[in-house]
Residue frames as qw, qx, qy, qz and C-alpha x, y, z in Angstrom:
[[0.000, 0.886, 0.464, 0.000, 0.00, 0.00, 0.00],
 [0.366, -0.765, 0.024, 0.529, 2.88, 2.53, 0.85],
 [0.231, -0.292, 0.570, 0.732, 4.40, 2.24, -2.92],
 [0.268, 0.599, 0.671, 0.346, 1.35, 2.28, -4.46],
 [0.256, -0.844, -0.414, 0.227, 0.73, 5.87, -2.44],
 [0.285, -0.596, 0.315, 0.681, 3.92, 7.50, -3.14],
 [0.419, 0.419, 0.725, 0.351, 2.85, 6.70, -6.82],
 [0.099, -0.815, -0.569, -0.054, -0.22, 8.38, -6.36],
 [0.351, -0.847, -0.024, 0.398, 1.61, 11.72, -4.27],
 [0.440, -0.484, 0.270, 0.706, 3.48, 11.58, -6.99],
 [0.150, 0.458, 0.671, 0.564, 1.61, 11.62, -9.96],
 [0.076, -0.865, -0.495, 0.018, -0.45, 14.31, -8.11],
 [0.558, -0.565, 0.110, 0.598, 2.78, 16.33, -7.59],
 [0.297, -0.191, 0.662, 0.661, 3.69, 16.29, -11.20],
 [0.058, 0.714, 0.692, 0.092, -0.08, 17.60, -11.70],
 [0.170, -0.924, -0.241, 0.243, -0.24, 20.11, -9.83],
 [0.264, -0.513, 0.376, 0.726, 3.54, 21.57, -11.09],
 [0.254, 0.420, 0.758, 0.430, 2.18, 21.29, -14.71],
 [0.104, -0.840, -0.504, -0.170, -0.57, 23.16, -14.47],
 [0.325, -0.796, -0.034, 0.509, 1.37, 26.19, -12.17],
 [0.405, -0.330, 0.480, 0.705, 4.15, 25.90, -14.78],
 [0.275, 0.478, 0.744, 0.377, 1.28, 26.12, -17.60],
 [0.091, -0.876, -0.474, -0.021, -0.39, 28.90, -15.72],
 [0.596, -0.553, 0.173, 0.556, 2.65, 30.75, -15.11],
 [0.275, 0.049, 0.618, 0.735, 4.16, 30.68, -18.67],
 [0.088, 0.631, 0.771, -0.004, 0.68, 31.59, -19.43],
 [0.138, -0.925, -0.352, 0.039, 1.02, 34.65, -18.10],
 [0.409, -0.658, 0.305, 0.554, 4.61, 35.72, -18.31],
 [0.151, -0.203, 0.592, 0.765, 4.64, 35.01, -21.92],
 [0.401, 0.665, 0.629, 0.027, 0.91, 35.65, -23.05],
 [0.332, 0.323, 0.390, 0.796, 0.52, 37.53, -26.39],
 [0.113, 0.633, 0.457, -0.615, -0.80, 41.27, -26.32],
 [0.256, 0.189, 0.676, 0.664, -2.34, 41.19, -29.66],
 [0.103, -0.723, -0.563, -0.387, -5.53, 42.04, -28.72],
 [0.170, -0.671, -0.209, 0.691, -4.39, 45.07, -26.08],
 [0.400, 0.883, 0.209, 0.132, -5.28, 48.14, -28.23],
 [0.534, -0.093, 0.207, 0.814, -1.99, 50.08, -29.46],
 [0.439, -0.400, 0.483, 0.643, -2.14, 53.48, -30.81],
 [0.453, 0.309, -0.509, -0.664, -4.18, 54.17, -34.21],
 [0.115, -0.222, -0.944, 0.216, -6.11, 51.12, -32.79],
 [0.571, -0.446, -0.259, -0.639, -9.99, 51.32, -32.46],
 [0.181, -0.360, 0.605, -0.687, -10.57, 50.94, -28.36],
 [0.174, -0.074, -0.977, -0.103, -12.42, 47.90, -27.31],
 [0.581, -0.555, -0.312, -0.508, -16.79, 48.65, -27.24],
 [0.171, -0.112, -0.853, 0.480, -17.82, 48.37, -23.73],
 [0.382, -0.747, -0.341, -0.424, -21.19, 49.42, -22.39],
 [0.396, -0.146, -0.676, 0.604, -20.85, 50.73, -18.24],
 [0.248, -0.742, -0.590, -0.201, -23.06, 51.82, -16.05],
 [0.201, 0.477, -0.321, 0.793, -22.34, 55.44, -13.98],
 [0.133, -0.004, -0.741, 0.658, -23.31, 56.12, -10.60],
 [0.427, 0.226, 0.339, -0.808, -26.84, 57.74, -11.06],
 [0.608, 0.144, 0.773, -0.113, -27.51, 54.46, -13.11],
 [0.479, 0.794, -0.196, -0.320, -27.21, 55.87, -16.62],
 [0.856, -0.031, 0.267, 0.441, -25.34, 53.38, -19.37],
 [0.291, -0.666, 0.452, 0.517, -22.08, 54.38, -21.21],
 [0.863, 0.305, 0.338, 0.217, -21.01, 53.03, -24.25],
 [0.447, -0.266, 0.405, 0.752, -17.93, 53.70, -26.15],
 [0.304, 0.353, 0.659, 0.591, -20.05, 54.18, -29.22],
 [0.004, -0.895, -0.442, -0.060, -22.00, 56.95, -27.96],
 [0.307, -0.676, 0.335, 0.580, -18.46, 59.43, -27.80],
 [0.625, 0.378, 0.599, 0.327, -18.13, 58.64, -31.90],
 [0.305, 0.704, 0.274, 0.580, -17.05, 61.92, -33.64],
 [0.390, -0.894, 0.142, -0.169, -16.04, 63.57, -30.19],
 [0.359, 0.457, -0.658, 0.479, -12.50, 63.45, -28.88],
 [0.798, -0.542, -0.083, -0.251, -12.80, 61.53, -25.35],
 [0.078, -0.567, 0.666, -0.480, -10.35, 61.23, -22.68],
 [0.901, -0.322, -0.271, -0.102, -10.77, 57.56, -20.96],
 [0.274, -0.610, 0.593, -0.449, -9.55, 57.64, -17.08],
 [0.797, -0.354, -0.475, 0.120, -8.91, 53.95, -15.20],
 [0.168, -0.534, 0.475, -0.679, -8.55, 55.14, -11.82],
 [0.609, -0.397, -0.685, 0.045, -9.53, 53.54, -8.51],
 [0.414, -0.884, -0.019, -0.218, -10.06, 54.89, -4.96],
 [0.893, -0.375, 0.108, 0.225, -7.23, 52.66, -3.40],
 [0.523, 0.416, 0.105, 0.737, -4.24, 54.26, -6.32],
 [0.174, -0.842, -0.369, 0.352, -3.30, 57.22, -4.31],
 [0.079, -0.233, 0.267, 0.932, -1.45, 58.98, -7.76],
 [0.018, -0.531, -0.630, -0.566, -5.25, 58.61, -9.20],
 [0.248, -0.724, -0.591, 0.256, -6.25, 60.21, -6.19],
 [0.504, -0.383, 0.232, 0.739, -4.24, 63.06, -6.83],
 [0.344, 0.144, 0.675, 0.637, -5.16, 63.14, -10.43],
 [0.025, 0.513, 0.830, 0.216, -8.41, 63.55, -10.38],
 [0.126, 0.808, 0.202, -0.539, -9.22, 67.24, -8.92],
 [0.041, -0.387, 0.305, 0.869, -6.82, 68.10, -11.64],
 [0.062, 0.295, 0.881, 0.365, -9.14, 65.91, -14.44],
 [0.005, 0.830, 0.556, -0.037, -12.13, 67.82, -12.79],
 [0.131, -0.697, 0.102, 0.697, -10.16, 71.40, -13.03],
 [0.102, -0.240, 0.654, 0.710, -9.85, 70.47, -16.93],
 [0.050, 0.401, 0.841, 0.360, -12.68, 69.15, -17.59],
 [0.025, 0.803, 0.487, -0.341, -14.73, 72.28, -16.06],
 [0.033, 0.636, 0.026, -0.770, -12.62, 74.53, -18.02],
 [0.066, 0.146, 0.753, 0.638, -13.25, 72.46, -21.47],
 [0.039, 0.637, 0.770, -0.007, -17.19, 72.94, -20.51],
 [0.006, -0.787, -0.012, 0.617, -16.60, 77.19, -19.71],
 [0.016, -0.604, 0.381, 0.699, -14.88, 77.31, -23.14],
 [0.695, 0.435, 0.072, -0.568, -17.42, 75.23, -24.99],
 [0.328, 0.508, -0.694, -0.390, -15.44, 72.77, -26.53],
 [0.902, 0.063, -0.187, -0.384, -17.35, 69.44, -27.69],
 [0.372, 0.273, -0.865, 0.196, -14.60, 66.83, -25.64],
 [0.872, -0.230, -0.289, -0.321, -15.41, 64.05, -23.28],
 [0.085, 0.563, -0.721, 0.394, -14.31, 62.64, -20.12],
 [0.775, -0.050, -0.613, -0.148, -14.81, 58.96, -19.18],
 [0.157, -0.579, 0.636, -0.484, -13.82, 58.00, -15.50],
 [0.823, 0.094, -0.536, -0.165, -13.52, 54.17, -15.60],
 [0.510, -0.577, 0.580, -0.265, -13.12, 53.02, -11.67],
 [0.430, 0.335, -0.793, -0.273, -11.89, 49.72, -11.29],
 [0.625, -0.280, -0.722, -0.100, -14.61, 47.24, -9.64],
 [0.252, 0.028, -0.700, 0.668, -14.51, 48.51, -6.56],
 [0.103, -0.537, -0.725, 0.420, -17.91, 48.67, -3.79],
 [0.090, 0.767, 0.309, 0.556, -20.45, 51.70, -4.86],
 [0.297, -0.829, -0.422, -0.214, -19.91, 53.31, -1.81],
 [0.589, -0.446, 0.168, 0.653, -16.57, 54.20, -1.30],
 [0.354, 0.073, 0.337, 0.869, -16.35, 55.54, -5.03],
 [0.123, -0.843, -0.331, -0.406, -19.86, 58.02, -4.04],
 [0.596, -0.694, -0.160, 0.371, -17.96, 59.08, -1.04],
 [0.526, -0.400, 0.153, 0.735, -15.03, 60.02, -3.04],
 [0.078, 0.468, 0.336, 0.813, -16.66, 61.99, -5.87],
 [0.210, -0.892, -0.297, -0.268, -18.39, 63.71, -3.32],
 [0.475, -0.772, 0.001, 0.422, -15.57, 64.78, -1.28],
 [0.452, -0.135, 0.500, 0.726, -13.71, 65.74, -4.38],
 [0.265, 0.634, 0.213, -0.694, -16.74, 67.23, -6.02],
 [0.235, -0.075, 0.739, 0.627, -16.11, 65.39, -9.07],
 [0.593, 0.505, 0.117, -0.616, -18.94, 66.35, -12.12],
 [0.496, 0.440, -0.569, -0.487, -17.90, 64.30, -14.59],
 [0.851, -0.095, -0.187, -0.481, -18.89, 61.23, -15.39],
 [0.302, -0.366, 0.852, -0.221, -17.59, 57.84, -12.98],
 [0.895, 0.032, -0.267, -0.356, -18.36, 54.54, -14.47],
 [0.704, -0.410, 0.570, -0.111, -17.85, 50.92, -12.63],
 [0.534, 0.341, -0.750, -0.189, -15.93, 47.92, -14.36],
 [0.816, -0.345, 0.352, -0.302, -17.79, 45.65, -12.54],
 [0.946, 0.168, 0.157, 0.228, -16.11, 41.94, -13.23],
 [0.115, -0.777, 0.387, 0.482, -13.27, 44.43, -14.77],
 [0.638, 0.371, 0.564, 0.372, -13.87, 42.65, -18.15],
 [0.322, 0.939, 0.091, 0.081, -13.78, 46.38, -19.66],
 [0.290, -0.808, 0.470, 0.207, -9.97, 46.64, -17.63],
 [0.710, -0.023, 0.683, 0.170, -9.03, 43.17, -19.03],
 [0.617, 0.551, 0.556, 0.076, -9.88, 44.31, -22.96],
 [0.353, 0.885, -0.247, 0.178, -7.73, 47.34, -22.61],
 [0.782, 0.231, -0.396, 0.423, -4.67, 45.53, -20.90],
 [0.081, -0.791, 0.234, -0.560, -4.37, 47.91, -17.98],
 [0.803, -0.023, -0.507, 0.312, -1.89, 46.65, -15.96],
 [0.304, -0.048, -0.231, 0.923, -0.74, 50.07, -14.06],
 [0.126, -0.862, -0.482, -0.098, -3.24, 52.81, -12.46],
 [0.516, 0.558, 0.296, -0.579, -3.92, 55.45, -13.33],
 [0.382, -0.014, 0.675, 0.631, -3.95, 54.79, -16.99],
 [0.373, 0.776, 0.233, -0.453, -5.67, 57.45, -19.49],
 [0.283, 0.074, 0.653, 0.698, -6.07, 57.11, -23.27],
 [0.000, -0.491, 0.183, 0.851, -6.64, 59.47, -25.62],
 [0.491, 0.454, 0.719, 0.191, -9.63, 58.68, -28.61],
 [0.005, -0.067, -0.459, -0.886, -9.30, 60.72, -31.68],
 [0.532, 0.210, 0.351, -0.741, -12.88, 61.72, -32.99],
 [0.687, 0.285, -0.509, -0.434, -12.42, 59.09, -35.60],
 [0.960, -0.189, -0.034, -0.204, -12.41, 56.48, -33.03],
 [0.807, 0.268, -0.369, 0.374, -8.35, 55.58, -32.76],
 [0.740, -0.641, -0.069, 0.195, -6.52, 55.80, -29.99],
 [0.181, 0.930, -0.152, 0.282, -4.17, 58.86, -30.09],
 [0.504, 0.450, -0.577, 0.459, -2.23, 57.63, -26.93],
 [0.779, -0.563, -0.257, 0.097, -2.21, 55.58, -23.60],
 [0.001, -0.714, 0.467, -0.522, -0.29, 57.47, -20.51],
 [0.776, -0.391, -0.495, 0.026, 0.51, 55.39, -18.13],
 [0.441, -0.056, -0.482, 0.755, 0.62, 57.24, -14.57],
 [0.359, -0.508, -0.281, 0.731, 0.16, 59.95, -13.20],
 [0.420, 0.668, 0.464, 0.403, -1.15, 63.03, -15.17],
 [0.078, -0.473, -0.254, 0.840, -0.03, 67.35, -14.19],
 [0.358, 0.798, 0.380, -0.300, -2.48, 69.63, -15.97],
 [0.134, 0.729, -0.388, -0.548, 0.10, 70.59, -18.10],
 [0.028, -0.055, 0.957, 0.282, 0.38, 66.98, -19.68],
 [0.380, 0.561, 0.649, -0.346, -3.71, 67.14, -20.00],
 [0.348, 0.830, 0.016, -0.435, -3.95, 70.40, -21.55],
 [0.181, 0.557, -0.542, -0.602, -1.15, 69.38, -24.35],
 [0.071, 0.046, 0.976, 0.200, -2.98, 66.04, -25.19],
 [0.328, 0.623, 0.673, -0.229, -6.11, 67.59, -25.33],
 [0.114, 0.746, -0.291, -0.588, -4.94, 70.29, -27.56],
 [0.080, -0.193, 0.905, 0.370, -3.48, 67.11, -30.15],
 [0.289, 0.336, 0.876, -0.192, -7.02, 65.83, -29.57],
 [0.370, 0.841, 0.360, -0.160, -9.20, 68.87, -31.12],
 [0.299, 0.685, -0.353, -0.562, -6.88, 69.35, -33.77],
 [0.224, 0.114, 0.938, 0.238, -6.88, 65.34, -35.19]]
């Protein structure tokens, strides 16, 4: 019975390393064909915002749009984000037809109403529930904010941090594509 067991303990060993080593590789060398790049059309999503209104990617079409992943817990998104709402109030004073997206990442409604209200945020906060919308743009680092032409292509993914001065010249690139 004792060599039949070590068998067994071992065949279960030589399972379980498989599979890790499968899942591993998996992920250290998995292909990012389908992350968007760049002159790339951004992957559709639909998302719902806090006051229960949907999103869609397709409803920004012919507008230049600014997409934010941010979370509460990322304290350079905290940071970010008055400045996002300092830009995005003066694109609304000076009339100009852009868009700002604020894509949280999955996290409990009631931490991310807490924190647009103590920030005073007006623009718009959708949830990635499941984060199948994070997962479809590759976002691997937070914040991360990409740039959509008004023809729908992706002008250019920042990863970090943003200072109003690195807004205002990528939104400038934006309403002149």
């Amino acid at each position: 019975m004792g060599a039949r067991r070590k068998t067994i303990q071992i065949a279960i060993l030589l399972g379980v390393l498989l599979i890790g080593g499968y899942a591993i590789g998996k992920t250290l060398f998995a292909n990012d064909s389908s992350v968007p790049k760049p002159g790339e059309q951004p992957p559709a999503f639909t998302l719902g915002d806090l006051n229960g209104n949907t999103h869609k990617l397709e409803d920004y079409v012919g507008r230049p749009l600014v997409i934010n992943f941010w979370g509460t817990f990322c304290k350079p998104c905290v940071t970010e984000m008055p400045t996002f709402q300092k830009q995005y109030d003066s694109w609304k004073e000076k009339g100009l037809d852009i868009e700002l997206l604020a894509i949280n990442l999955s996290e409990p409604t009631l931490p991310i109403v807490n924190f647009v209200r103590k920030l005073e945020l007006t623009y718009p906060i959708v949830r990635d529930v499941g984060r199948k919308t994070e997962r479809a743009f590759g976002i691997r680092s937070y914040p991360t904010t990409i740039f959509v032409k008004p023809d729908g292509k992706i002008m250019e993914i920042f990863i970090g941090p943003m200072s109003e001065e690195q807004i205002e010249q990528r939104v400038e690139q934006l309403l002149q594509a």
